[in-house]
VEXFIMI-879135 format. One record per residue (C-alpha): x, z, y; residue in three letters; residue number from 1. Coordinates in Angstrom, 2 decimals. Example, Ala and Ser with C-alpha at 12.3 -4.5 7.8 and 13.67 -1.06 7.14 Angstrom:
BEGIN
ROBA  xx  zz  yy  r  k
ROBA  12.30  7.80  -4.50  ala  1
ROBA  13.67  7.14  -1.06  ser  2
END
This chain:
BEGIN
ROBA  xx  zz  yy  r  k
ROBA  50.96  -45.45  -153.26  unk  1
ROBA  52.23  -43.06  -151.37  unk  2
ROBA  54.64  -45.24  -149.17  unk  3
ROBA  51.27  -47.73  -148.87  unk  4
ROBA  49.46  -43.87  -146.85  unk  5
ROBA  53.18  -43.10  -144.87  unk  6
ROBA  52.75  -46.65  -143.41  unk  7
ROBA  49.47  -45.74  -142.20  unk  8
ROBA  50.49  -42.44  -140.97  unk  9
ROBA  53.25  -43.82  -138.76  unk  10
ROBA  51.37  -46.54  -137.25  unk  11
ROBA  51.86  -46.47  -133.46  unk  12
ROBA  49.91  -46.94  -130.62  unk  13
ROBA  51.42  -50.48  -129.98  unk  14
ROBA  51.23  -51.82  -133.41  unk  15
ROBA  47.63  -50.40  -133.35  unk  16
ROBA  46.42  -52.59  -130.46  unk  17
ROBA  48.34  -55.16  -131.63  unk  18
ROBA  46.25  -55.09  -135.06  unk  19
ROBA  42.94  -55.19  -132.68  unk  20
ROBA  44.22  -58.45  -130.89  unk  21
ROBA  45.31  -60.04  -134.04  unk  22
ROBA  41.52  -59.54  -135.65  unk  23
ROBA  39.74  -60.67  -132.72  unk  24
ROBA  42.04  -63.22  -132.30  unk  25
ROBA  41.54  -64.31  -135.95  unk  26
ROBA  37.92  -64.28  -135.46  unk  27
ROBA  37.53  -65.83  -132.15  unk  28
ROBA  39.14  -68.81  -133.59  unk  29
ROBA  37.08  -69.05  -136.27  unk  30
ROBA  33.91  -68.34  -135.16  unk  31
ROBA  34.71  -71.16  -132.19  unk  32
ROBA  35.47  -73.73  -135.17  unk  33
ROBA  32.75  -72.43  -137.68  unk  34
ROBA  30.03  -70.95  -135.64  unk  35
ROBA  27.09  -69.50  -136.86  unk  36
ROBA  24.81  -70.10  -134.03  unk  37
ROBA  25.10  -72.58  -131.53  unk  38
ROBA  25.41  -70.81  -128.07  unk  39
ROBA  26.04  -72.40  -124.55  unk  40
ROBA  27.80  -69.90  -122.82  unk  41
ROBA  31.02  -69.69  -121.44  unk  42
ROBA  32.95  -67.78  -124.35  unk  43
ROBA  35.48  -66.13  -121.84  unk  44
ROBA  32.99  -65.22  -118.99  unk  45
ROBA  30.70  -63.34  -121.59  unk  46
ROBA  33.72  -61.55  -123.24  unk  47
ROBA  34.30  -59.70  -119.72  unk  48
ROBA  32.09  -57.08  -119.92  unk  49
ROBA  32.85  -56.48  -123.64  unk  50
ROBA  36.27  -56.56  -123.15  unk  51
ROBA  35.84  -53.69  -120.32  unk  52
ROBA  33.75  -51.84  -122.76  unk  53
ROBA  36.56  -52.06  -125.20  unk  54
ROBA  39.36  -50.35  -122.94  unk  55
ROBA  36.99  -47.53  -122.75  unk  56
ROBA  36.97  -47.09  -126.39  unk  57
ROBA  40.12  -47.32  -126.98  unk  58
ROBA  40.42  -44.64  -123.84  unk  59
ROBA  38.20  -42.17  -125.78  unk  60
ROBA  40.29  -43.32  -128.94  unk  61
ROBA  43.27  -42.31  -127.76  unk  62
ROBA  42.03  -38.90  -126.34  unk  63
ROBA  40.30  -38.10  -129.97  unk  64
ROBA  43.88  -38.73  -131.18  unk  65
ROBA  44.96  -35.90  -129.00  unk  66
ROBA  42.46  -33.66  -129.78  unk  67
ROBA  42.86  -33.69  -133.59  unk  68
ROBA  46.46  -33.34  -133.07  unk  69
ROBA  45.42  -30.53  -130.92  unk  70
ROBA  43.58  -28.77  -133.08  unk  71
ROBA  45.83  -29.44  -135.86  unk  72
ROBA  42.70  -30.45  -138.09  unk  73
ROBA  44.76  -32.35  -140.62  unk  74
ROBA  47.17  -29.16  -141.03  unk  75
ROBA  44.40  -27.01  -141.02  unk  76
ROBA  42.23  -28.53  -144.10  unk  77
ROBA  45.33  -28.85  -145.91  unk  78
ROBA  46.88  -25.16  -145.45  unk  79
ROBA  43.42  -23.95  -146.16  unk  80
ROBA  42.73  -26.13  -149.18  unk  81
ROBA  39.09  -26.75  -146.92  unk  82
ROBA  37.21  -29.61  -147.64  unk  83
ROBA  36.26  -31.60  -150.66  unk  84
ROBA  39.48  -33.26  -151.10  unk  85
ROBA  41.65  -30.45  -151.14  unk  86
ROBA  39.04  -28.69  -153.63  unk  87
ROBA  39.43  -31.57  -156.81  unk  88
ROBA  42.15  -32.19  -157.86  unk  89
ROBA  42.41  -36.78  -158.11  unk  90
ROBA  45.39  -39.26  -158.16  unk  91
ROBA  46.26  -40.56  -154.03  unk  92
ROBA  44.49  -44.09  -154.70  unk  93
ROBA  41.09  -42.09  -155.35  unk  94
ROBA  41.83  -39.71  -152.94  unk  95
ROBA  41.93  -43.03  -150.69  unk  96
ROBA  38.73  -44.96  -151.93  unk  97
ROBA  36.58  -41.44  -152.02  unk  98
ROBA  37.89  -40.46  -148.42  unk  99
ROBA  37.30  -44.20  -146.83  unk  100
ROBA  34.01  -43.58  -148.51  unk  101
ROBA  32.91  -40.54  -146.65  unk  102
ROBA  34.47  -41.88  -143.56  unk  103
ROBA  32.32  -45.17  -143.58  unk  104
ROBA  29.17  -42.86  -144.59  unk  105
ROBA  29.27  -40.18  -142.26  unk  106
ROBA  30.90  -42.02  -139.18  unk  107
ROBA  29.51  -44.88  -139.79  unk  108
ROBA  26.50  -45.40  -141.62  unk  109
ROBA  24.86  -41.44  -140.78  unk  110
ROBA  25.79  -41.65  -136.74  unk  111
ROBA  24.58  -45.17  -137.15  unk  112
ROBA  21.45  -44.40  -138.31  unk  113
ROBA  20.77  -41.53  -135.92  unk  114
ROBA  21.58  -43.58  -132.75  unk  115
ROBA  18.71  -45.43  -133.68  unk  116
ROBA  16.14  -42.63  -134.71  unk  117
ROBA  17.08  -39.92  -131.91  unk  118
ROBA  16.10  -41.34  -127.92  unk  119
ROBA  18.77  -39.78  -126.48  unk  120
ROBA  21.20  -41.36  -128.35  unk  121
ROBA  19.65  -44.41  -128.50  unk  122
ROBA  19.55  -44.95  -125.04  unk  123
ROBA  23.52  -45.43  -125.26  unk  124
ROBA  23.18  -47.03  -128.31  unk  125
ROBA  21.13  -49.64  -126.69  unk  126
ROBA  24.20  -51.43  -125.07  unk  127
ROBA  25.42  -52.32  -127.86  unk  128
ROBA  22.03  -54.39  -129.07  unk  129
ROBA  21.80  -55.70  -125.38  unk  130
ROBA  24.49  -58.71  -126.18  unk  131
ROBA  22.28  -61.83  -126.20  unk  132
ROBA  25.37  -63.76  -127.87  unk  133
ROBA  26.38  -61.99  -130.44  unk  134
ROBA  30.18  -63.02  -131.42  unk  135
ROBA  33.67  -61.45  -132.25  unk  136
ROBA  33.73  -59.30  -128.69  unk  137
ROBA  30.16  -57.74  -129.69  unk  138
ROBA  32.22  -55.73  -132.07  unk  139
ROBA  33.67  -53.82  -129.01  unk  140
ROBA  30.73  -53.31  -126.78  unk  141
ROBA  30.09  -49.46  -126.89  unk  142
ROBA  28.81  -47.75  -124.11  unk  143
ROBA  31.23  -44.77  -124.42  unk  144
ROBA  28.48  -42.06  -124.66  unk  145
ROBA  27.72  -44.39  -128.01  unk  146
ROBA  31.35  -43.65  -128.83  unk  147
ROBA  31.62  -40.20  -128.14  unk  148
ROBA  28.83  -39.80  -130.73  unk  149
ROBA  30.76  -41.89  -133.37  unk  150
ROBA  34.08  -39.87  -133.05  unk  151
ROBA  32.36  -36.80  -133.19  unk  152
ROBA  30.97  -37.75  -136.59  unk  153
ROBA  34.12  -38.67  -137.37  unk  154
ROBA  35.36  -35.63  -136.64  unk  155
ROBA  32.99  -34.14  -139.06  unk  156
ROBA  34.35  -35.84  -141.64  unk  157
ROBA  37.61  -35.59  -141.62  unk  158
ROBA  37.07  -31.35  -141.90  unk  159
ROBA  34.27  -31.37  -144.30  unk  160
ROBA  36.30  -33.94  -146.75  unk  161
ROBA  39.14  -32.56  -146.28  unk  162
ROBA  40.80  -35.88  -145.43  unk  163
ROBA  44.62  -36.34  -144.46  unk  164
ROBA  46.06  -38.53  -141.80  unk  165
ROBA  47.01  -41.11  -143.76  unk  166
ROBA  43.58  -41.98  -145.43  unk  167
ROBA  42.02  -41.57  -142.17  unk  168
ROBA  44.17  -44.45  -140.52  unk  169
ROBA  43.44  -46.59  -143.55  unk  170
ROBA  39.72  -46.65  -142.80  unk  171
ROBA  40.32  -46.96  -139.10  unk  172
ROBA  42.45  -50.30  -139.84  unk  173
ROBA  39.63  -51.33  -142.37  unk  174
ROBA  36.66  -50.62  -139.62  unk  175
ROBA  38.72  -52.71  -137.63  unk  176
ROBA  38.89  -55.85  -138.81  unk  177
ROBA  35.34  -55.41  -140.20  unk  178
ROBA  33.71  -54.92  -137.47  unk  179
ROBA  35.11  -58.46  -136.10  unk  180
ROBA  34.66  -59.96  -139.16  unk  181
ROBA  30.61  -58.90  -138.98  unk  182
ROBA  30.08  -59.64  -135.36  unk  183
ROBA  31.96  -62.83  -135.40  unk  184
ROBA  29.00  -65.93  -134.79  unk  185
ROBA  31.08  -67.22  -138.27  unk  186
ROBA  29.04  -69.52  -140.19  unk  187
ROBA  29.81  -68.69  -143.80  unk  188
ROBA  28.78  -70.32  -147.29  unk  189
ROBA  25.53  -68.34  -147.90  unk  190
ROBA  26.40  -68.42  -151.79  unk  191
ROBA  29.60  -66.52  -150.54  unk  192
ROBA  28.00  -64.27  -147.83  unk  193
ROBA  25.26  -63.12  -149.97  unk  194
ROBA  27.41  -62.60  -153.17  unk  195
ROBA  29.80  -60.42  -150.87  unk  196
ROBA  26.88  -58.84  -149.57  unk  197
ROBA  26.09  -56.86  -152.93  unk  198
ROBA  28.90  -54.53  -151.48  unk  199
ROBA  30.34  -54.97  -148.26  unk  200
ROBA  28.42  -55.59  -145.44  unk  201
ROBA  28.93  -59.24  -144.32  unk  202
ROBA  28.44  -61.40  -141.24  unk  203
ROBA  25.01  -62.89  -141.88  unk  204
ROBA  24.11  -59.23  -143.27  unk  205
ROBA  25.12  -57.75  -139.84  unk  206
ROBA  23.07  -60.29  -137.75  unk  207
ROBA  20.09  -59.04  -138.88  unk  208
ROBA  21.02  -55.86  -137.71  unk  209
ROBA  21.03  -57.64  -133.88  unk  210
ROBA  17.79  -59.02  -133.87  unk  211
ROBA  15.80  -58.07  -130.66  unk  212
ROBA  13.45  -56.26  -132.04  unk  213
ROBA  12.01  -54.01  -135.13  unk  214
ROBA  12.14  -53.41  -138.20  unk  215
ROBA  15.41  -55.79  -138.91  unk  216
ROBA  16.77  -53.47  -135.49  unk  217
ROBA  16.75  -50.73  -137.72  unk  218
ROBA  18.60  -52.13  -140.95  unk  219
ROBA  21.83  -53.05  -141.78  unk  220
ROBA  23.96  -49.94  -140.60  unk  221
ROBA  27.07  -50.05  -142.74  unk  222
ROBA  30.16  -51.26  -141.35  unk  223
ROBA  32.51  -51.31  -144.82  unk  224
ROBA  30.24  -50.57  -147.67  unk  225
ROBA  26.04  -52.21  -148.21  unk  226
ROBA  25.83  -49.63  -150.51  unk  227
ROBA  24.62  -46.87  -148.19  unk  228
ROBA  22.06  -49.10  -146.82  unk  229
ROBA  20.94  -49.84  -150.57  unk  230
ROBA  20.69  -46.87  -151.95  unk  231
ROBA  18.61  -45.32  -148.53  unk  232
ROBA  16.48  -47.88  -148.39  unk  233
ROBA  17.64  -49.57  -145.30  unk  234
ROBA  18.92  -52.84  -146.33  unk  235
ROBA  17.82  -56.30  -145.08  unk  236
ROBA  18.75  -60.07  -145.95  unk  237
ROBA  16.94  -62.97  -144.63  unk  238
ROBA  16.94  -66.15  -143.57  unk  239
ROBA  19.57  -65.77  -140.28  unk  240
ROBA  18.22  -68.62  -138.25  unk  241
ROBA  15.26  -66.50  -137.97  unk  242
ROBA  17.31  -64.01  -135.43  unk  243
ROBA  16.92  -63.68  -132.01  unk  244
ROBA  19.93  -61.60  -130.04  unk  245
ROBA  18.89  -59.01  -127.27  unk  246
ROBA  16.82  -56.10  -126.94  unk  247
ROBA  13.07  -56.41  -126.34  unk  248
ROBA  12.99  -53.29  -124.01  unk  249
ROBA  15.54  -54.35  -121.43  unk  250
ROBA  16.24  -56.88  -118.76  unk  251
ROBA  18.16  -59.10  -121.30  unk  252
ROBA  18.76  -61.40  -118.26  unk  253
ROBA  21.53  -58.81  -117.06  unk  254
ROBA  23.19  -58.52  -120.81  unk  255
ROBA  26.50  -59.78  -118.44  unk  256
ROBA  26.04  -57.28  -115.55  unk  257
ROBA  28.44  -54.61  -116.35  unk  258
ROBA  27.25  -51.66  -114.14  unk  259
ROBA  23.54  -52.30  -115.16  unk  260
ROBA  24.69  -51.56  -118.86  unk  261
ROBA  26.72  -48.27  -117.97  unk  262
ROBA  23.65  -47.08  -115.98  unk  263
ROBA  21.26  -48.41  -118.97  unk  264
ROBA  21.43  -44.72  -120.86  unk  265
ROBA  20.10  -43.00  -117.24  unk  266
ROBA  17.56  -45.68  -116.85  unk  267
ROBA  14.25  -44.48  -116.41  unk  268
ROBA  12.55  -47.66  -115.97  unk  269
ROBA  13.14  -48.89  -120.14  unk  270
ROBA  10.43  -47.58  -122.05  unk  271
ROBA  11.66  -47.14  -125.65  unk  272
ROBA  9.61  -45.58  -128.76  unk  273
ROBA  12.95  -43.68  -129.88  unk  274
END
């Protein structure tokens, strides 16, 4: 087990971008011989802007890299014996399951939920639900004040659990190819989607999360694990040709002009409840 957390610790940056183009890859393909919905768009001219939104994340990626290593959080926690898994006392492969667990609730599922419920971080949040064709490259389309938020949480949780470098690069490889997997327009067996659903959130489960407008907006924010949404209530399954992609409060006409989405947070003009 523990050569299965060194790989993850020694991961570079190359083989790490490598792993995103493989998943996307994987899914692109996929989705384009299984879709889900039937679009009419030009697959590559709608990718652009999601693409561009994806170097920025990776951008801010890189720099939270630095800063942890700054910091020395990992040290830290460890040294200190802060944070709940330096308190108990479990063998490595729990260690792993609990710590991808707190990961994919507080940087995931929490942040999630609070871009939607608090305006101003909804209004960067909002990019993300403004993709009218939802596929694979939806996965990547964060404004990065959305990001910001999500590392930060991150962050959080990595102090607070008490949660080494290796575990921490197992979730991020996980979130990875999940998120792709759940934005991909992949038509899967419903038997299978559903059944899958009862733990992991799944692409049909996702959709619903992308619908233009409330309440299905507000369900659905796992990225690993349904459980969270379960057990607080916020969990949705449907029948998915009843989704509509977009946002109802924005010009869902521009979800392809690149500048109107980085200026979307600042503008005044979208009324929103949040």
């Amino acid at each position: 087990m523990q050569e299965f957390i060194s790989f993850f610790e020694n991961l570079n940056s190359a083989e790490k971008f490598t792993w995103i183009v493989i998943c996307m890859g994987t899914f692109w393909i996929l989705e384009s011989a299984f879709p889900l919905a039937k679009f009419t768009y030009q697959k590559w001219e709608h990718a652009k802007v999601n693409l561009v939104l994806l170097s920025t994340t990776i951008l801010i990626n890189v720099l939270f890299g630095v800063l942890i290593a700054t910091i020395g959080v990992f040290i830290w926690t460890s040294e200190n014996n802060f944070g709940l898994l330096n308190i108990i006392d479990l063998p490595l492969w729990a260690e792993v399951v609990i710590g991808v667990m707190i990961l994919d609730l507080v940087a995931q599922y929490l942040v999630h939920y609070l871009l939607h419920r608090v305006a101003f971080m909804w209004r960067f949040h909002m990019v993300h639900h403004s993709d009218t064709e939802v596929d694979v490259t939806t996965g990547t389309r964060h404004h990065p004040g959305d990001y910001v938020f999500r590392e930060l949480f991150a962050l959080m949780a990595i102090f607070f659990g008490g949660l080494s470098l290796g575990i921490y690069m197992v979730y991020r490889i996980t979130t990875i190819v999940m998120t792709y997997w759940t934005h991909s327009n992949l038509k899967m067996p419903m038997v299978v989607d559903k059944t899958l659903s009862y733990l992991f959130i799944t692409p049909n489960l996702h959709k619903f999360h992308h619908h233009f407008e409330r309440p299905w907006t507000d369900t659905n924010f796992g990225n690993i694990f349904s459980i969270w949404d379960r057990l607080f209530g916020t969990f949705v399954y449907d029948d998915p040709s009843k989704i509509k992609y977009g946002l109802d409060v924005v010009d869902n006409s521009r979800s392809k002009d690149l500048a109107y989405q980085i200026k979307l947070p600042f503008n005044k003009d979208i009324k929103t409840d949040y």
